[in-house]
Structure formats: C-alpha cells, structure tokens
C-alpha positions in Angstrom: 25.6 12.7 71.9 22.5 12.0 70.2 20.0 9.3 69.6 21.8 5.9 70.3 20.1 2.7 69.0 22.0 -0.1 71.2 20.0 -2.7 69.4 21.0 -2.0 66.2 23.3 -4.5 64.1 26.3 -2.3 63.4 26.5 -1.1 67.1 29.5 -3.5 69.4 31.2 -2.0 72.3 30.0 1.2 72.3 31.0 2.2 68.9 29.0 2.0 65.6 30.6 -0.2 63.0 28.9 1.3 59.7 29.7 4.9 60.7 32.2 7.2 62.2 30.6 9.1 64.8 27.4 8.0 66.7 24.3 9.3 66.4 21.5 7.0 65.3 18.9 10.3 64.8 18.8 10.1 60.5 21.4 7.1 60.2 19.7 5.1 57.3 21.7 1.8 58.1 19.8 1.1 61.2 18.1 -2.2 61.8 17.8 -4.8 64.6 20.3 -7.5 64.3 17.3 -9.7 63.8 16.2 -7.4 61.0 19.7 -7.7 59.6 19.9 -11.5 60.0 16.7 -12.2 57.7 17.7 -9.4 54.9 21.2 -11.0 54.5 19.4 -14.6 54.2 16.7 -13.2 51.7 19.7 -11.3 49.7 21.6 -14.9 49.7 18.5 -16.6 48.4 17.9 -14.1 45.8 21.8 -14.1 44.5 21.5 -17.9 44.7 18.8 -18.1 42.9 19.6 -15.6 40.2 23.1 -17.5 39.6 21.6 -20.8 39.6 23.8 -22.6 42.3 25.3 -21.4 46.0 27.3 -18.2 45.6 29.2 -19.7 48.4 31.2 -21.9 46.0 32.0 -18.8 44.1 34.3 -17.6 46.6 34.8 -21.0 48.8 34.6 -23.5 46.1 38.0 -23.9 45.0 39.1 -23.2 49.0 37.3 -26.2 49.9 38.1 -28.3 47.0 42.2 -27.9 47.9 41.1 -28.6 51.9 39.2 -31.6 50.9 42.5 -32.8 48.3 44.6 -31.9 51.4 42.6 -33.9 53.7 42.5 -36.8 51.4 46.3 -37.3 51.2 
C-alpha cells in the first residue's frame, strides 16, 4: 500500500470514497475535511451569487413548498 492520507475528506473506514484503490501518493482529490468544508461553502456562495437567489430552492424549493402545504392541512 502506498501513501495514505487518513485526514483527507474522501477517506471513512478505511476505504477512500473518491477512488477505487488507495494510495494518496499523486491522488489530486486530496484535501483536509476542513479544506473541503470551506471550498464547498465558497462554491455555494459563488453559484448563489451567480444565480441570484439560494440554489437550495432549485432542488428543495418545490420539496419544501409541498411539506409546508402538507403541514398546513
């Protein structure tokens, strides 16, 4: 086995979840979860503001506007 990086985002009980076969030596997808956490919360903020409003609502918007009709009855 080669280089394992047990910190990395993608890594849960002993198996790497963005590749097949483990070996962290020249795997490009590495980062800390930290490191994962803020790009995914930059990415949102760009998309959001590009678009204008949440992209949440684009794929929960109608979800939640049946729950809350639901709830309301």
């Amino acid at each position: 086995m080669g280089i394992l990086h047990k910190d990395c985002f993608a890594y849960s009980n002993g198996k790497c979840r963005a590749l097949v076969c483990i070996d962290c030596a020249c795997c490009s997808f590495y980062k800390t979860k930290k490191q994962f956490k803020e790009d995914m919360q930059a990415a949102k903020k760009t998309l959001d503001e590009h678009l204008g409003f949440p992209a949440s609502k684009m794929y929960y918007g109608e979800l939640l506007e049946l729950l809350t009709k639901e709830g309301g009855k």
